[in-house]
N, C-alpha and C positions, 0 to 999 in steps of 0.2 A: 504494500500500500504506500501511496506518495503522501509525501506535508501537505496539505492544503491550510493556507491562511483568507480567513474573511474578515475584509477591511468596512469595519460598520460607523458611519459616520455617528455622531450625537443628534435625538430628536431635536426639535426646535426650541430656540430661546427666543426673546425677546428682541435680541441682537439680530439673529439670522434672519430674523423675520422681520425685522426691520433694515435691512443690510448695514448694518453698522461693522465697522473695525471691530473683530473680538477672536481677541489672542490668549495673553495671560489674564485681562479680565473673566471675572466667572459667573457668570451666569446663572441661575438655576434654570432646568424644563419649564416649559410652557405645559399648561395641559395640553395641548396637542404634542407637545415633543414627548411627554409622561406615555401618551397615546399609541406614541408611535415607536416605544421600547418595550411596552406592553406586546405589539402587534409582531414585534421581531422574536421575543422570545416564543409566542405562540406558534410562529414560524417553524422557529428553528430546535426548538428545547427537544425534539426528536434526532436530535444529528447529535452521532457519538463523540461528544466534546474531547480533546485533549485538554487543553489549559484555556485560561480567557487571560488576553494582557490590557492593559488598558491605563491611558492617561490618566495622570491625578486629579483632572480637573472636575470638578459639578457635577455640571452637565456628561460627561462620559461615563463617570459613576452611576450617576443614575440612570442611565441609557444602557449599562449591560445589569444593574440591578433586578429585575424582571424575571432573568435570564438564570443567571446567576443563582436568582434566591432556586427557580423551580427545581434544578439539577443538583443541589447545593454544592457548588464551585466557586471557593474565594477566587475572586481576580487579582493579577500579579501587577501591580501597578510601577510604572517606568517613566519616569521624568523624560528621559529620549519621545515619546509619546505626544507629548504637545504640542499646541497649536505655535505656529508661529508668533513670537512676542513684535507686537507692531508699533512697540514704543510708543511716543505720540499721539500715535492714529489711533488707537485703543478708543473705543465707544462712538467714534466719529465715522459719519457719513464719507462716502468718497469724494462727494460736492464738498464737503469742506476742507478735506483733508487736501484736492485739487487747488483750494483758495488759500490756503494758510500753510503748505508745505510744498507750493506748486512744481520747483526744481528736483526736489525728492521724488515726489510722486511719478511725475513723467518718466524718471532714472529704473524705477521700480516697475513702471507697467510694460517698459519696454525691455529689460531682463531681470527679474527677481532673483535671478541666481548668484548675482554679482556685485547688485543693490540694494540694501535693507531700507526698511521705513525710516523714518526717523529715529534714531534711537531705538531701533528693532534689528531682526536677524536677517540675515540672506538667507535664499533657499536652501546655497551649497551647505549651508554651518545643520539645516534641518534636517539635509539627508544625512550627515552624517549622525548625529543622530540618533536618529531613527531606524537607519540604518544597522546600527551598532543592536538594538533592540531584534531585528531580523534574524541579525545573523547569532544572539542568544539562542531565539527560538531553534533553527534550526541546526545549532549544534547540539541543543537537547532533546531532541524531538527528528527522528528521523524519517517519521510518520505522525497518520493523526489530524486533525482537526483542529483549528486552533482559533480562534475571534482574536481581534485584535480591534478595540474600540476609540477610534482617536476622531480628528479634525479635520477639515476639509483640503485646509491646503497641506497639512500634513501629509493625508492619504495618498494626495496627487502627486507632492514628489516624491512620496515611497515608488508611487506606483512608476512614477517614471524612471526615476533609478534601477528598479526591478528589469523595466521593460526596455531600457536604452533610450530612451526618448530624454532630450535634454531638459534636464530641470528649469531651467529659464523657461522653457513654454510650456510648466503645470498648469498655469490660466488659462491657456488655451489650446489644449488638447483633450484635457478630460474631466468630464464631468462628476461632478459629485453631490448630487443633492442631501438635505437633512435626510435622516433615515436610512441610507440610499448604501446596500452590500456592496461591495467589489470583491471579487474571488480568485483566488491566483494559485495555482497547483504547480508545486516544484518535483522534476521528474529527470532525467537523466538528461533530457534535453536545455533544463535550467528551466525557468518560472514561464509559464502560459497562463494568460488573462482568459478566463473561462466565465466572468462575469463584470461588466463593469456598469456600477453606481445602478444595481436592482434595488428595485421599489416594488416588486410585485404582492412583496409579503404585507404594504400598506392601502389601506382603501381608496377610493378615488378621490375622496374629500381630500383625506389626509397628503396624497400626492399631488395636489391639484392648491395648496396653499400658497398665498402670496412670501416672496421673500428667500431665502440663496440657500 
């Protein structure tokens, strides 16, 4: 049997749902992001777990909570997990962040790998990382199942880095909505994306919400 890791974003906050900056600030779920951990574990709590890893933050806590409590599996929490820290831009809109950081921001949307926010991380410093968390896993786990519950733009440049895809265009290569699996099966051939940013385990409502 191969490692499979599934990359489960955090339900919704009040941030995402509002598109605001939200890195190291923490959030609690929204009822619909409560909604939409409830709706994964119901999902998935039938998939023979190996481990769950998972961000320190709130909102990821409480997002593999659900999951966690059914199976009773403490999650392994790892600071490499985090969302990117956005400095400055923390809680701010991108219209303002545009108006009050405008040299930064432009620097950042046209490569994040090389350019942090203000007083925040570049992407490279996230893969590494996060990275470093991966490759935990699969020197302990040579099979298995494993969740892994982090952030969006974390996810994206795991996923890029997994997949060779350069981490400067996480933004805009793949998507990752609140809620939303991504699944990647490690096999003799190295890592295949077998699922990316699945929502199907959530309602229409619930996928159909305003905000990132």
């Amino acid at each position: 049997m191969s490692l499979t890791l599934y990359f489960l974003r955090h339900g919704q906050t009040e941030c995402s749902r509002n598109n605001l900056f939200c890195g190291w600030i923490d959030p609690e779920l929204t009822p619909d992001g409560l909604e939409m951990a409830e709706a994964f574990a119901a999902a998935y709590e039938s998939t023979p777990w190996t481990a769950i890893f998972c961000s320190p933050m709130k909102r990821t806590i409480a997002t593999a909570k659900p999951l966690y409590e059914k199976i009773s599996m403490q999650p392994e929490l790892r600071d490499g997990l985090k969302e990117i820290n956005y400095g400055k831009w923390e809680g701010k809109t991108p219209e303002t962040v545009n108006q009050e950081f405008h040299d930064d921001y432009i620097s950042w949307l046209a490569d994040p790998a090389w350019h942090a926010p203000t007083g925040g991380e570049r992407a490279i410093a996230i893969a590494s990382r996060a990275t470093r968390v991966i490759e935990e896993i699969k020197h302990r786990y040579s099979s298995g199942h494993v969740l892994i519950v982090s952030h969006k733009a974390t996810i994206r440049i795991v996923l890029c880095s997994l997949l060779g895809i350069d981490v400067g265009r996480f933004r805009y290569r793949l998507g990752c909505p609140v809620g939303s699996v991504s699944v990647v099966e490690f096999s003799s051939h190295g890592p295949l994306l077998k699922a990316l940013a699945d929502c199907t385990h959530l309602d229409e409502r619930l996928r159909n919400l305003p905000g990132t």
